[in-house]
Phi, psi and omega in degrees: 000138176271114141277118176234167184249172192203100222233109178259104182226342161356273191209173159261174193179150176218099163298113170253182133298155176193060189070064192028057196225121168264133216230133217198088163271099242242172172093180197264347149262057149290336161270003176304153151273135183336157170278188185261145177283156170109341174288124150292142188290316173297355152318290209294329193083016188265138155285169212293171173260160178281176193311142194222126152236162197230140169250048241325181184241350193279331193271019189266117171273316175205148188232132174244092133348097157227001197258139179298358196208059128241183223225154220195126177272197157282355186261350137353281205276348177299277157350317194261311162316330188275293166338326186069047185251150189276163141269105200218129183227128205305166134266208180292334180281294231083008149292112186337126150280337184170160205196142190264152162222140175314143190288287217209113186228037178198116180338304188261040191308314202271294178321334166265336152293320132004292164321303175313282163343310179276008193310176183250154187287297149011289191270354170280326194274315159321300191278009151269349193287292207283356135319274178309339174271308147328303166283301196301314173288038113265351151292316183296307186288009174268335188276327197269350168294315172258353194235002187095344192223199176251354204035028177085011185287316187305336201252333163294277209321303190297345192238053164272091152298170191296146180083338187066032189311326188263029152072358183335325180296314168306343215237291176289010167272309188321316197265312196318274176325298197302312202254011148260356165253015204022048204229087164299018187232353164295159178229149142309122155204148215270348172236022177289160187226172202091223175302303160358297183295303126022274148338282213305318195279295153347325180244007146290296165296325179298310167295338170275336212262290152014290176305312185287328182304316187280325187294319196285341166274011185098010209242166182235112182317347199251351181255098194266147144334295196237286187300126207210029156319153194275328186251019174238100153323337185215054166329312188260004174289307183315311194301304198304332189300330187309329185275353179242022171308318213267009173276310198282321184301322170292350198259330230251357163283344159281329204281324183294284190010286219264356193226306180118168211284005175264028198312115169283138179287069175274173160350293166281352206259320171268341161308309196288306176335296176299000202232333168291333205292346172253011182272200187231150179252127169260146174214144193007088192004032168243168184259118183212140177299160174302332183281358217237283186285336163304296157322301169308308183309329197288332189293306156345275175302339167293326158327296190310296185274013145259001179112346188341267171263139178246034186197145155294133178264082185249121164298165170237096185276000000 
């Protein structure tokens, strides 16, 4: 299997089906339907047709909707879901708005979802704790990567309790931003533009690849560790997602490097993002894609809420 994203932001284009093949017709008639054969276009009265490509639907991780004039069958979203594949579809910024994820992609679903449910809070609190530790030492070495040093992120890591009561994570975000962009005014924010945007698109796909990792073991996305928004559907992608936050951070800090802190999300700026996100990672000496190690950590915690395992399997990329 291939994982590819897939980011129609472009052009317009009308996505079919074909023989479990997704078919990416390109051009301002793209939403036409082909003439009949054996028809000439100027017959059928159609212009002629436009650039056309075919995708296995098995080599797909996310197809993202960002362009305002695309156009899509039911047999899409059928096909990319039987497949275990995401849907993520933009707003008006080409920032994800919302996302299809497959019902059902695992033999024992119900029996883990079950499970899942009864987790102990105890143990919830545990496996964040090695999270939250896990993201802040992927935070240092991106620091010590670019400024020479950890800035004391390393020494906050060690002192992360079960649960995070004194917030360490917060306390190492806090530090985090101003010295990878060496900038004491910066802020985060989900709806900000420039870097921000930038983040913001990065850590969206990243969170859909997340969301399909957690769907393909049997787990339910809406059942989080630490995040328990009332209004966020997919609570534990957010928790997992945490320790490979710094992939997306490293691309969008080279990218202020070469452009300034006004970075438009064009072409290239999601180009380099997807190209991390699709690179391969070494970790305890094997070579693996981000979908590859993601996947394992989601395998990892079903170990954990079936009795398995007492701990997460989080690389160190």
């Amino acid at each position: 299997m291939t994982d590819r994203i897939l980011d129609l932001s472009e052009r317009p284009a009308h996505l079919s089906v074909r023989n479990d093949l997704l078919v990416i017709r390109f051009g301002s008639s793209a939403g036409v339907p082909p003439a009949q054969p054996g028809a000439t276009p100027e017959a059928a009265g159609t212009p002629p047709l436009p650039e056309t490509h075919t995708i296995p639907l098995a080599d797909i991780a996310v197809v993202i909707a960002s362009h305002p004039q695309i156009s899509y069958t039911h047999a899409v979203l059928a096909g990319l879901a039987a497949a275990g594949g995401m849907f993520v579809v933009c707003d008006q910024k080409h920032l994800p708005a919302a996302m299809l994820l497959p019902l059902v992609t695992h033999s024992t679903q119900t029996e883990r979802f079950a499970a899942q449910a009864k987790l102990s809070l105890p143990t919830g609190k545990r496996l964040w704790r090695q999270i939250a530790q896990a993201k802040i030492r992927a935070q240092a070495r991106l620091l010590e990567e670019r400024t020479g040093k950890d800035w004391g992120l390393g020494g906050l890591a060690g002192r992360v309790r079960s649960g995070d009561p004194e917030n360490m994570e917060g306390q190492a975000a806090r530090i985090y931003w101003r010295a990878l962009f060496a900038d004491e005014d910066f802020r985060r924010d989900p709806e900000g533009e420039g870097v921000n945007s930038c983040l913001n698109y990065g850590y969206a796909v990243l969170r859909a690849a997340v969301a399909r990792a957690i769907c393909g073991t049997g787990l339910h996305p809406s059942l989080g560790l630490h995040h328990h928004n009332r209004y966020d559907a997919f609570c534990l992608a957010d928790d997992l997602m945490e320790p490979f936050r710094p992939v997306v951070d490293r691309v969008v800090a080279k990218l202020r490097d070469a452009r300034g802190s006004n970075i438009p999300l064009d072409k290239e700026a999601k180009r380099a993002l997807l190209a991390a996100l699709l690179d391969r990672f070494t970790a305890e000496n094997e070579s693996r894609t981000l979908f590859d190690w993601v996947s394992r950590m989601a395998c990892s915690l079903a170990a954990v809420i079936a009795g398995d395992a007492e701990k997460l399997e989080i690389p160190r990329l």
